[in-house]
N, C-alpha and C positions, 0 to 999 in steps of 0.2 A: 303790738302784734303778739300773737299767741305764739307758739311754738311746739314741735310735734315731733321727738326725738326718732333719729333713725342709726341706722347701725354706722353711717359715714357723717351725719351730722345734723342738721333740723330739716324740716319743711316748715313753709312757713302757712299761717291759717289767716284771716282775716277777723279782725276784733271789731266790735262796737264801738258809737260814739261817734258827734259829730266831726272831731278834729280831725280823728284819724279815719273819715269817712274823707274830709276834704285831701289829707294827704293820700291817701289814697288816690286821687285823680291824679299826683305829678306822674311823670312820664316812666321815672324811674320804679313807681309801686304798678304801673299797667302793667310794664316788662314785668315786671314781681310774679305778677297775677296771672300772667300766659306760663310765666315756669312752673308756676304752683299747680294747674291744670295740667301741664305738661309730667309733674312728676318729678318736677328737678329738687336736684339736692341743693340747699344750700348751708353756705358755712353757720360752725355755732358763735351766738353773739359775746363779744364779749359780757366779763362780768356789770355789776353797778348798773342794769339800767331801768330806767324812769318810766313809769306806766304812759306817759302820758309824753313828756319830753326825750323819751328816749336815753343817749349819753351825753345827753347837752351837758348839765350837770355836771357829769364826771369830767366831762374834758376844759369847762372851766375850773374846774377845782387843778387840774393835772394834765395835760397832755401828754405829757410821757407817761404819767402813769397807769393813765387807763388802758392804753396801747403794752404797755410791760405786763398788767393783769390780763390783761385778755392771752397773750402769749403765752405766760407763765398757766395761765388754767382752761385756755379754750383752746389750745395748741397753735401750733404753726399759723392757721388760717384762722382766722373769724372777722365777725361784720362789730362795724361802729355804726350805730343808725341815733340820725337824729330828724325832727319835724320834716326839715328841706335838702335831706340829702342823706344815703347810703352809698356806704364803701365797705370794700372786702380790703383787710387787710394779707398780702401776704409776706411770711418771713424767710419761708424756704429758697435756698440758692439758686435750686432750678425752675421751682417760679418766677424768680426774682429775673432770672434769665429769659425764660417765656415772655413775661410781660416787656421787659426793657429791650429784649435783642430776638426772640426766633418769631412772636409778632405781636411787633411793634407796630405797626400800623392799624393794627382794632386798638389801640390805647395813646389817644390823644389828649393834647394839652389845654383842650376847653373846657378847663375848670374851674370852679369858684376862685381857685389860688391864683391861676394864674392869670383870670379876667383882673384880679384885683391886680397881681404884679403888672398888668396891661399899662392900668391907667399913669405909672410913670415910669415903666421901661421901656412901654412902646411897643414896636414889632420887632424885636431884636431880637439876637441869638438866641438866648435867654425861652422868647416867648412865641415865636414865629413856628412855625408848621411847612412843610410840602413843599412844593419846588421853589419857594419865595426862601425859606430857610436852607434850603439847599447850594440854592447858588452864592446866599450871603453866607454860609460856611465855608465855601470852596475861595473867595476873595479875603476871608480872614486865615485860614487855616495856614499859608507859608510866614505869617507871620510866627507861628508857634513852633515850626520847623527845627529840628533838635541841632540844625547848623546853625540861625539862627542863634538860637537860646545861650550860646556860646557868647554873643554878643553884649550881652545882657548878665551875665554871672557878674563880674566886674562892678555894676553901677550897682546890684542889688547890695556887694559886700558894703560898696563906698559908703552906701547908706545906712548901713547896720554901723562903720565903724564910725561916722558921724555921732552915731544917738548915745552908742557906749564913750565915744569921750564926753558930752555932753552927759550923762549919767555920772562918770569919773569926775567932772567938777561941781557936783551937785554938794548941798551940805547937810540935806536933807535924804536919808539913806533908803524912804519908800517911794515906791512910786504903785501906779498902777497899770498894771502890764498890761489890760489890755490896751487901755485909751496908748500906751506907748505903739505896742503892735499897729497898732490903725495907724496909727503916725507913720512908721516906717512902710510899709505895705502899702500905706497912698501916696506918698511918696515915689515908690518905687514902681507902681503901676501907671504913674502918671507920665516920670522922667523915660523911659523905658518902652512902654506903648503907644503913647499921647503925647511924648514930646515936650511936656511941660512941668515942671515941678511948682505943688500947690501945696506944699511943707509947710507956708505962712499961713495957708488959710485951713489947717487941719483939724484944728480945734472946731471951727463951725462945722465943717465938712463930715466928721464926724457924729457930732449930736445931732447934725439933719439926718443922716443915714439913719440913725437909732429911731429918729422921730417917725422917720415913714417905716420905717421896719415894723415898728407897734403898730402904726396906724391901717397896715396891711393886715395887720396879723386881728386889728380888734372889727373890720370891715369883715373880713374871712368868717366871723362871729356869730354876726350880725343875720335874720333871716331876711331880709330884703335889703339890696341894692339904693344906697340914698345919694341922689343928683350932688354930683362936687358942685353944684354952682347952688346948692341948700346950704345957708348960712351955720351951718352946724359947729359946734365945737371940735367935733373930727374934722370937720375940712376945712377949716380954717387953720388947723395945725397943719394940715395932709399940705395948703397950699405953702402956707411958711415954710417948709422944708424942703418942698419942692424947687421952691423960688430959687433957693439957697444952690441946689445941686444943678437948677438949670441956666446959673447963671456962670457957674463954673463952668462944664460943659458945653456950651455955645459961644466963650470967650474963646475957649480952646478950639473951638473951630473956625470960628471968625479971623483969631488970628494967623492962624495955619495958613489960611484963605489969602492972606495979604501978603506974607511973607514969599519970599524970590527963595531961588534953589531948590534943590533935593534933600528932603527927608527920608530916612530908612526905620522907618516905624510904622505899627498898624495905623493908626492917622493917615500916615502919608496912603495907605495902600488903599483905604478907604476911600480916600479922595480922589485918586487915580482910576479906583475899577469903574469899568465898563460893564455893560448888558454885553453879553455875546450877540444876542437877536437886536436890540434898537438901539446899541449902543452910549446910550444914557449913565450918566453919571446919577449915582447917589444926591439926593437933593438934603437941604439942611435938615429936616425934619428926619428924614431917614437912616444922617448921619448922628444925627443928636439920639438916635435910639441904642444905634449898635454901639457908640462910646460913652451914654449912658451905661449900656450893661456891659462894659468892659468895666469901665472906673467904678462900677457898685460893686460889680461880683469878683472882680480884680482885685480886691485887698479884703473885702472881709473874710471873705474865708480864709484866708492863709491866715491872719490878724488872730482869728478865734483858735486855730490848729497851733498855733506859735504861743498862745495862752493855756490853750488846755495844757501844752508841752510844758511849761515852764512849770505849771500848777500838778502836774504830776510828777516831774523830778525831783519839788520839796519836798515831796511825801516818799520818794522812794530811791534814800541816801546810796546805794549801793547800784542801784542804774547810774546813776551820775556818776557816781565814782567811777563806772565802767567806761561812761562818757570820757570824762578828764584823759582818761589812759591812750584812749584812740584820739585825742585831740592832741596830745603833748606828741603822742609817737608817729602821726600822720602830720603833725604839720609843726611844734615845734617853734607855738607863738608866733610864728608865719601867718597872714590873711590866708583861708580860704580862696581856694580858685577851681573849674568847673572840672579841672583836672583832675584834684583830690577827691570828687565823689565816690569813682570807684572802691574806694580806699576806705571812705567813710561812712562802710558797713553798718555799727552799729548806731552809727546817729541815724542814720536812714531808719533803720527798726524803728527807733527812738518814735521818731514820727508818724511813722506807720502803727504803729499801738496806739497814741496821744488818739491819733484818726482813726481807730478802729473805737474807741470806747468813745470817743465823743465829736463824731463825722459831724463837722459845719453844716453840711447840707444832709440833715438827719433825717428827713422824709421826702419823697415823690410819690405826687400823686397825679394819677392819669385819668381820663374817663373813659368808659366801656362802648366802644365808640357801635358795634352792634353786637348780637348774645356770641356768650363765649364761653366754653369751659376749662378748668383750670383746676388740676387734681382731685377730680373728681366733682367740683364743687361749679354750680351755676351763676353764671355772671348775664345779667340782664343788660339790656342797652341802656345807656344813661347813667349806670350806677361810678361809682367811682372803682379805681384797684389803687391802694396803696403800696407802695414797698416802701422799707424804711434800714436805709442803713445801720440805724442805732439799733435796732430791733434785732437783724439778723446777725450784727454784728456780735451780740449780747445771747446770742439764742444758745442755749447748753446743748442742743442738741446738734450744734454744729460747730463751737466752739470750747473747747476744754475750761475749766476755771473762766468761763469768759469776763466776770469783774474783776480778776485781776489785771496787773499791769506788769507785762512778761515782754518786750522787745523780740527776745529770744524766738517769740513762736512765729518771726516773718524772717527768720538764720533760713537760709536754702533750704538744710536737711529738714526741716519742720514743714517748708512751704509746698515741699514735694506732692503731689496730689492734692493739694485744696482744692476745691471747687472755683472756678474762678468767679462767681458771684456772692462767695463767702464773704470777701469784702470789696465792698463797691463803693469809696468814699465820693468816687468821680461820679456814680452814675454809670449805665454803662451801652453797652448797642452802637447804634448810629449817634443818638442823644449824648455819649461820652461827654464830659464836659473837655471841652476845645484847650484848655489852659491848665489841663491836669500834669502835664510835663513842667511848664514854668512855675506852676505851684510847688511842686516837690522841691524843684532845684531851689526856689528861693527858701521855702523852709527847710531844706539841710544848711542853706550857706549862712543865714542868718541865726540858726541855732549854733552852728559852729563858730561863727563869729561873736557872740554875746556870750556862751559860754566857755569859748576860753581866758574873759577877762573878769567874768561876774557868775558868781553862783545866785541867783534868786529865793528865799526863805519866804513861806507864808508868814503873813503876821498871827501871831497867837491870837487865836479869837475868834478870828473871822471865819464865817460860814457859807462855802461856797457851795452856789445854789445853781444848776443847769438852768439856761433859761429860754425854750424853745420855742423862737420866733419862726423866721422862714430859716433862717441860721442858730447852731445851739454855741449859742455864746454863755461866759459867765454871767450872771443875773448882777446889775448896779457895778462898783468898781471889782478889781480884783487885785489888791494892794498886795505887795510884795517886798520884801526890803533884798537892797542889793549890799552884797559880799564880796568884796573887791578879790581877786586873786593873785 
């Protein structure tokens, strides 16, 4: 595509050549083609890209950092275009607002990302749309209920102080905090929401997660869609790890299914809701969807926020030390309890920084569900809208020193007036993520419990590298040596 500079941002022209004749025919360059007639503005592209592939290129080389350059030099708003797909990035709060909460409903979830996350989470919370996701929010939703959650503070400590003695008789003083973090985090999402602890089988449960996590992420890629039942090297892997999580998953509801008595867990609620109209119970298939994207999205992200955590207080001895002080004088070598949160001010920051520079769920992307406009700038049907946590959260223009790491700047007197979509680690609108309350608590109670027995030390050397899949987790291990206290 050619481009025709204007005083608010490009138009866009129509270029030669067969390819970009054929892309030209997708649905989302027709919309293109009626704006362009129309006069509409559209945003400037990021930098890096390809006469011919667009930013295919760059965003193989970098995903984050094509999306950082375009910020940093195309501003707030610009487009990522490649062969089979354009998206408008935006980073501003009250876009970010626009799109996610004042309307939401021109910005749906049928998109490449998420048809991929389809093929093994199903129609779940996660992935569902309209009144089908509405009513399965409204049957999960008392489970996350902040009386509730009180319920639950308890089992999450049990299992933090479980790993830290297990850590205390080790003889070997590294380990790797994330693969730990996923330990306790499935764990705790398992015994807690699902009723069952799969502690023993963490280790596979684990590197299956990773396996389909890449394998979403290398489909996502890809310019055509390849049948899972093509012997391919992707889907052969995609099936092995699938196998692995669906057999976890269907044990726990099979057994659920046999067992006598009452349960007081989302399982149990899931199995009990009715249709208000036909009265119909959830069948296995639709049960295996919604406790698949509990038990997926139930621990990794906490897992990765509890790593970056740990991987940012070796680097910055005088937070932790601040740490230590509210931990000795709030509790006093005592366990954590949901009591003490109030209390535990500064670890809360703690977390909330860790999650503002490096939010798990570090992009959303939505599709342009018909034309739209958005600060000035023309959004055609079909094209995508990204927001990205990382992005806004990182944007100087709405955060101060934003690569630093300041706790401090989520103190009350600082939060006074923020924009509330300045940071959005949850997501935010209707689409909230449903477990942004049980997430917090489990990562204050778990940071306070492992740091009042063990400081965490990187190891000399090592080079930690972001690594953004659908989740931004550390890239390969993230080895740490523990410091007994």
């Amino acid at each position: 595509m050619n481009q025709v500079s204007t005083q608010h941002g490009t138009k866009l022209r129509p270029a030669g050549g067969t390819l970009r004749w054929l892309v030209g025919k997708a649905p989302w360059n027709q919309a293109s083609a009626a704006g362009r007639a129309a006069g509409k503005v559209f945003p400037p592209l990021a930098p890096d890209l390809h006469p011919f592939l667009g930013h295919l290129p760059a965003l193989r080389r970098s995903r984050v950092g094509i999306l950082v350059d375009g910020m940093n030099q195309a501003g707030d708003t610009f487009r990522i275009q490649v062969p089979w797909m354009h998206a408008t990035v935006f980073t501003d709060p009250e876009h970010v607002k626009t799109i996610l909460q004042l309307r939401h409903e021109n910005f749906g979830k049928q998109t490449r990302g998420f048809d991929q996350l389809r093929i093994f989470l199903g129609n779940g919370l996660l992935t569902s749309e309209g009144s089908f996701w509405l009513r399965q929010r409204r049957i999960a939703q008392p489970a996350f209920h902040k009386a509730r959650l009180a319920g639950f503070a308890r089992g999450m400590v049990k299992a933090a102080e479980d790993m830290a003695d297990a850590w205390a008789r080790r003889t070997d003083p590294e380990i790797d905090v994330s693969k730990q973090m996923m330990a306790v985090t499935l764990r705790i999402v398992s015994e807690t929401l699902l009723g069952r602890d799969v502690s023993a089988e963490a280790d596979h449960v684990g590197t299956a997660i990773t396996a389909l996590l890449e394998n979403v992420q290398a489909r996502m890629t890809l310019p055509v869609d390849v049948p899972l039942h093509w012997p391919t090297p992707l889907n052969r892997s995609y099936h092995r790890a699938a196998d692995v999580i669906d057999r976890v998953v269907l044990d726990m509801i099979a057994a659920r299914r046999k067992e006598s008595g009452r349960h007081d867990d989302l399982l149990a609620m899931l199995i009990e809701a009715r249709d208000e109209e036909t009265g119909e119970a959830m069948d296995d298939r639709q049960l295996r969807d919604e406790v698949m994207t509990i038990f997926m999205a139930g621990h990794e992200t906490t897992a990765n926020a509890l790593a970056w955590t740990f991987h940012l207080l070796s680097l910055h001895p005088t937070v932790r030390e601040r740490l230590d002080a509210e931990l000795a004088a709030v509790l006093g070598g005592r366990s954590p309890t949901i009591e003490d949160l109030p209390q535990l001010a500064y670890t809360k920051q703690i977390v909330q920084e860790s999650m503002r520079l490096y939010p798990p769920a570090w992009v959303i992307g939505r599709n342009v569900v018909a034309d739209d406009e958005i600060g000035g700038y023309f959004l055609p049907k079909g094209t995508l809208a990204f927001v990205s946590p990382y992005l806004t959260h990182r944007n100087p223009r709405v955060w101060d020193n934003p690569e630093g790491f300041d706790p401090d700047r989520f103190s009350p007197e600082r939060s006074a007036g923020r924009h509330p979509f300045a940071f959005f680690p949850f997501g935010g609108g209707p689409r909230l993520c449903i477990g942004n309350g049980f997430a917090m608590m489990e990562a204050q109670l778990l940071l306070a419990t492992f740091a009042q027995r063990f400081h965490l030390d990187m190891v000399p050397g090592h080079r930690v590298v972001p690594e953004p899949m659908i989740t931004l987790r550390p890239k390969g291990a993230l080895p740490m040596r523990l410091v007994p206290r």
